[in-house]
C-alpha positions in Angstrom: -38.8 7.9 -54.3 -35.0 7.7 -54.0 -35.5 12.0 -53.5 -37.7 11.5 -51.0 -35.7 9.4 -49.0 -32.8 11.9 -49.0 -34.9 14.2 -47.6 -35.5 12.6 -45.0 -32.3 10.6 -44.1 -30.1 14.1 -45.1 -31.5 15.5 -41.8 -31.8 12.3 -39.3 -27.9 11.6 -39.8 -27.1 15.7 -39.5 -29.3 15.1 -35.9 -27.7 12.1 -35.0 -24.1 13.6 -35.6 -25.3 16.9 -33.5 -26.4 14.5 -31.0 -23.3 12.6 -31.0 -21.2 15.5 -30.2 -23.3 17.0 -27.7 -23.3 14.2 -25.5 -19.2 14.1 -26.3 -19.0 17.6 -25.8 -16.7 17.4 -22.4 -14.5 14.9 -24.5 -14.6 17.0 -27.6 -13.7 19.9 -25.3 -11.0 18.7 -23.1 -9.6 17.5 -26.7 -9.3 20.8 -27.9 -8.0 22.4 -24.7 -4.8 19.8 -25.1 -4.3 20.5 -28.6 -4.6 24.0 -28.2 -2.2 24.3 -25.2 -0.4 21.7 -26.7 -0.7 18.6 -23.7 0.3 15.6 -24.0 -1.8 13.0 -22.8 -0.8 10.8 -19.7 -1.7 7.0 -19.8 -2.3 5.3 -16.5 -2.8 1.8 -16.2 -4.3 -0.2 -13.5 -2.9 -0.9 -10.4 -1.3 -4.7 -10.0 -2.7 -6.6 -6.8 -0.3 -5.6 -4.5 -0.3 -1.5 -4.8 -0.1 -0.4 -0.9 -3.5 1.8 -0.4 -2.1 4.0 2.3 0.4 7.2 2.3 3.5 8.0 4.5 4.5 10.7 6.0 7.5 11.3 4.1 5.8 10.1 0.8 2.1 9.6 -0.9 0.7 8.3 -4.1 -0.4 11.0 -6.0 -3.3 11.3 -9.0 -1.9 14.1 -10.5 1.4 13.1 -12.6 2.3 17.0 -13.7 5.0 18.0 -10.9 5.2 21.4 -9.7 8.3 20.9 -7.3 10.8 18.1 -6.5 8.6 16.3 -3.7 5.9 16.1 -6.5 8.4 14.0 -8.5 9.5 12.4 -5.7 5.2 11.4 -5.0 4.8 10.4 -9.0 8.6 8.2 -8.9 7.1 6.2 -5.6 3.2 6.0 -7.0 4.9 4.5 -10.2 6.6 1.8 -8.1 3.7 1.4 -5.8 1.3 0.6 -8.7 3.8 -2.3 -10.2 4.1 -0.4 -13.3 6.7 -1.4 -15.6 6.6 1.9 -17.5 5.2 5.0 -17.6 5.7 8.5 -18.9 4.6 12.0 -17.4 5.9 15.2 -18.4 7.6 18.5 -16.8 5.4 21.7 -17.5 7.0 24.7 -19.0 6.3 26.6 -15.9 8.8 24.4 -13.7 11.7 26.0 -15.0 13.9 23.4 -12.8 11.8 20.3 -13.4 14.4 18.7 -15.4 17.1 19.3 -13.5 15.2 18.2 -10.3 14.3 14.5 -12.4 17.7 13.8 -13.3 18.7 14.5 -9.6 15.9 12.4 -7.9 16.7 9.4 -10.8 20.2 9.0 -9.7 20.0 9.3 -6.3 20.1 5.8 -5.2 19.8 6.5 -1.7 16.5 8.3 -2.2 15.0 5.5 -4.5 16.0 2.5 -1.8 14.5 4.4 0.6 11.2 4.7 -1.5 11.6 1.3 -2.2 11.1 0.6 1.0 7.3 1.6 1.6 6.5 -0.4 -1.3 4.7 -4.6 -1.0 7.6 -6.7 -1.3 6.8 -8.0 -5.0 6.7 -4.1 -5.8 10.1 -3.4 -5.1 12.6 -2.9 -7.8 16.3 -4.3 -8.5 16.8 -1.3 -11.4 15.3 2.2 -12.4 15.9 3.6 -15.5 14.8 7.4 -16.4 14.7 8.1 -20.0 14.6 12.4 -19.6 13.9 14.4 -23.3 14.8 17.9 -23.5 11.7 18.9 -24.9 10.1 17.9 -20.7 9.0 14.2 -21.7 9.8 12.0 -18.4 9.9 7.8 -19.1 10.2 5.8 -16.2 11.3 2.2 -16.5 11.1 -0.5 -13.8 12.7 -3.8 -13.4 11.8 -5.7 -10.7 13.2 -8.0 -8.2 10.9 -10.9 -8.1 10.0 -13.0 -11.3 6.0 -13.8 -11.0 7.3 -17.3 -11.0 8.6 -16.8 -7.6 5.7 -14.8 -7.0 3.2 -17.7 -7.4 5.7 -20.4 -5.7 6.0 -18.0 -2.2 2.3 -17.1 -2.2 1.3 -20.9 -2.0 4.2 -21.3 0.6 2.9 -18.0 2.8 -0.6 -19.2 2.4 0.1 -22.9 3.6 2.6 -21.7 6.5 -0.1 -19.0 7.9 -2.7 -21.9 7.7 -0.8 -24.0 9.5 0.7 -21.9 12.5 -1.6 -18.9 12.9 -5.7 -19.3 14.4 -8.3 -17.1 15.3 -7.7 -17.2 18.7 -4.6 -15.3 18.3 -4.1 -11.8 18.6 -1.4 -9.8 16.3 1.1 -9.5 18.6 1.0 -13.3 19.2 0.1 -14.2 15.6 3.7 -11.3 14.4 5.4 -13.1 17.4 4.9 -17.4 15.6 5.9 -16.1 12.0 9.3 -14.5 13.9 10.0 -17.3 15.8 9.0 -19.9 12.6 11.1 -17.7 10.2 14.2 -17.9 12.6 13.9 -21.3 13.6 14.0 -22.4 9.8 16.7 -20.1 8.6 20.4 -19.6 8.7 22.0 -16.2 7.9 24.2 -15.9 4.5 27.5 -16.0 5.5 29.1 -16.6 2.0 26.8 -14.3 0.4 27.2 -11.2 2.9 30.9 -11.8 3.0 31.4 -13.1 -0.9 28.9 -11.2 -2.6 27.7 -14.2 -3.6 26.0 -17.9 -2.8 23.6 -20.7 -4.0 20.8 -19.7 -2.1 18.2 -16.9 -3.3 18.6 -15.2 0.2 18.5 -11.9 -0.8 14.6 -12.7 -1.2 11.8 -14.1 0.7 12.6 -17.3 -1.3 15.4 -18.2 0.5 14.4 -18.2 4.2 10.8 -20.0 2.7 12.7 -22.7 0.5 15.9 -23.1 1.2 16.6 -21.6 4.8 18.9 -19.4 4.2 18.5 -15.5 4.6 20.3 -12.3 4.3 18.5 -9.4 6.3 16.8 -8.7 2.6 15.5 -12.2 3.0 14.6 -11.6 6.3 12.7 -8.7 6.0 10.9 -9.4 3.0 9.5 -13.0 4.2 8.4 -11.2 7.6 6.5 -8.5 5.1 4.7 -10.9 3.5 2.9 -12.4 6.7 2.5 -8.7 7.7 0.6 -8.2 4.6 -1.4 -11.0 5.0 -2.2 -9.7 8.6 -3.3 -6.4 7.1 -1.0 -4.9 9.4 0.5 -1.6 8.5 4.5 -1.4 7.7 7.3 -0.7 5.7 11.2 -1.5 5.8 13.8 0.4 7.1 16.5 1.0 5.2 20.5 1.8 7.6 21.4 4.8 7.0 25.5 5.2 8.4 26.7 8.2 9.7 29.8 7.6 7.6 28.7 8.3 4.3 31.5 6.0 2.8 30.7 2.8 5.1 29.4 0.3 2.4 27.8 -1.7 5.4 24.1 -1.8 4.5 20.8 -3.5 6.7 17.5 -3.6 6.4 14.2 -4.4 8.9 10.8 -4.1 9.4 8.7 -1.4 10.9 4.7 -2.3 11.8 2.4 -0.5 13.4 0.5 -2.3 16.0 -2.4 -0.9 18.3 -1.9 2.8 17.7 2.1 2.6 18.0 5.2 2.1 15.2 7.4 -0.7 16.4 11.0 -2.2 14.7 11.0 -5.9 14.2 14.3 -7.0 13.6 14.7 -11.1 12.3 18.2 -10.7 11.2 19.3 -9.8 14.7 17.4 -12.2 16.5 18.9 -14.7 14.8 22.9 -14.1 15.7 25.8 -16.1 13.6 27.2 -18.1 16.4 30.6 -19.2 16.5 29.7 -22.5 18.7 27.3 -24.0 15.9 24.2 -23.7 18.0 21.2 -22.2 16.7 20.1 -19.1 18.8 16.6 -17.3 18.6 16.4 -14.3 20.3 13.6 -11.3 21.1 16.2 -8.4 21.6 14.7 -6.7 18.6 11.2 -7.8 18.3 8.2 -4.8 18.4 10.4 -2.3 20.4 10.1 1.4 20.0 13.0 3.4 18.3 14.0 4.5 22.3 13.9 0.7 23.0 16.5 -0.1 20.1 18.7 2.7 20.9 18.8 1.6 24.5 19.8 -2.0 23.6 22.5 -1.1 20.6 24.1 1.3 23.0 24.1 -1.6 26.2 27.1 -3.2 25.1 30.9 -2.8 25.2 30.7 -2.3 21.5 28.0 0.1 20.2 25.8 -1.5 17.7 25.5 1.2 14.3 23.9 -1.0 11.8 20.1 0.5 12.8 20.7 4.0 12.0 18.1 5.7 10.3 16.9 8.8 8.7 14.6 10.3 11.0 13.5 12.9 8.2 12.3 9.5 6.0 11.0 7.0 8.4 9.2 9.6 10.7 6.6 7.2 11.9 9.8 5.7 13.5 10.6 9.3 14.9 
């Protein structure tokens, strides 16, 4: 009996293995092509919630995490950030002779990686990058970033409750853009101590501080205006000063949104002046004008204004 059975369970496992590996057979395959040309496999997690689903002109998420030139690594560095990963690791191919050289350039070039950090959602952006580079062409990317999901859940309920409160579906998006400036100015005060100090007590640096506390540096600023343009489902980015003078250490920061088949600068920082008389000015000097506009109105006065220059060869919507 015992025989028997052998004969016939022998032959239904041998078919059920045959079948098993001919309905595997890509997998199987595309196992074997790694091993053979010796590939290391590339692990991509899922997207956090607030991954941007659109491209620039100057930069794009990419699928494909093998470079072939420095503006690929420049697409996989940005895609990395725009997905909210915390780590990931790709690797140079042996026919980019300069890959390595052309990672270790593009990781610490700070300019470059503020700037990418600027086309990123807010809770994507990044306070520290740190490139772990092996010889042998393995590339590990890790991200700190600036908001704590903590602060996170505490300014969602606060952007959600405010855009209840002041915005209706009666309004169109230049109206609806034009209450969250006015709201955000009206309830903040720039950072004197920390833009002068380096320091303060207020978080202002972030969207917390113009939503809490009511204090703001143009980081604040920015960021809390990025939020409700988000929310609007309005296309935009930041844009980061970029001085003539190389050595200036002055640094600003505004928003760019495109609005009815035009980019347009919004600028919360400078429509909200420090004044020296104590009175609480709210201004629309900088609010959705064209990149001819702002250049018109920083060259009007006696003194000509410097802090909105920008790379042209980055921000070319803004162009």
């Amino acid at each position: 009996m015992i025989t028997v059975l052998k004969r016939f369970i022998c032959p239904f496992l041998c078919l059920l293995v045959l079948l098993f590996v001919i309905l595997n057979l890509d997998n199987w395959t595309n196992l074997l092509a790694r091993f053979v040309a010796n590939e290391p496999t590339i692990i991509v997690d899922a997207s956090n919630e607030y991954q941007k689903g659109m491209d620039y002109i100057f930069v794009q998420e990419t699928p494909d995490y093998t470079p072939l030139s420095k503006g690929d690594i420049k697409n996989i560095f940005y895609t990395i950030v725009n997905n909210g990963w915390r780590e990931f690791t790709f690797y140079c191919p042996s026919e980019y002779t300069e890959c390595l050289n052309d990672v270790k350039e593009i990781s610490r070039d700070q300019d470059l990686l503020t700037h990418l950090n600027n086309f990123v959602h807010p809770y994507n952006g990044f306070s520290n990058v740190k490139t772990e580079i092996s010889e042998s062409g393995e590339i590990t990317v890790n991200i700190e970033y600036i908001y704590t999901p903590e602060q996170i859940t505490q300014i969602n309920a606060e952007v959600d409750r405010l855009y209840q409160e002041l915005i209706n579906d009666t309004m169109d998006d230049y109206t609806k853009i034009l209450t969250i400036h006015d709201y955000i100015i009206n309830h903040t005060k720039y950072d004197v101590e920390r833009n002068d100090n380096g320091n303060s007590i207020y978080h202002s640096y972030l969207a917390y501080g113009p939503l809490f506390e009511g204090y703001a540096t143009c980081n604040g600023y920015t960021d809390a205006m990025a939020l409700f343009l988000e929310k609007m489902d309005l296309p935009n980015f930041k844009v980061a000063m970029t001085p003539e003078d190389t050595t200036s250490s002055a640094g600003h920061v505004w928003n760019a949104v495109y609005l009815n088949g035009a980019w347009y600068h919004l600028d919360l920082t400078w429509d909200d002046p420090v004044s020296t008389d104590g009175v609480d000015y709210l201004q629309h000097k900088y609010f959705l004008i064209t990149t001819e506009q702002l250049e018109e109105v920083d060259n009007s006065g006696e003194v000509k204004v410097t802090e909105h220059q920008f790379k042209k060869n980055i921000y070319v919507e803004l162009k």
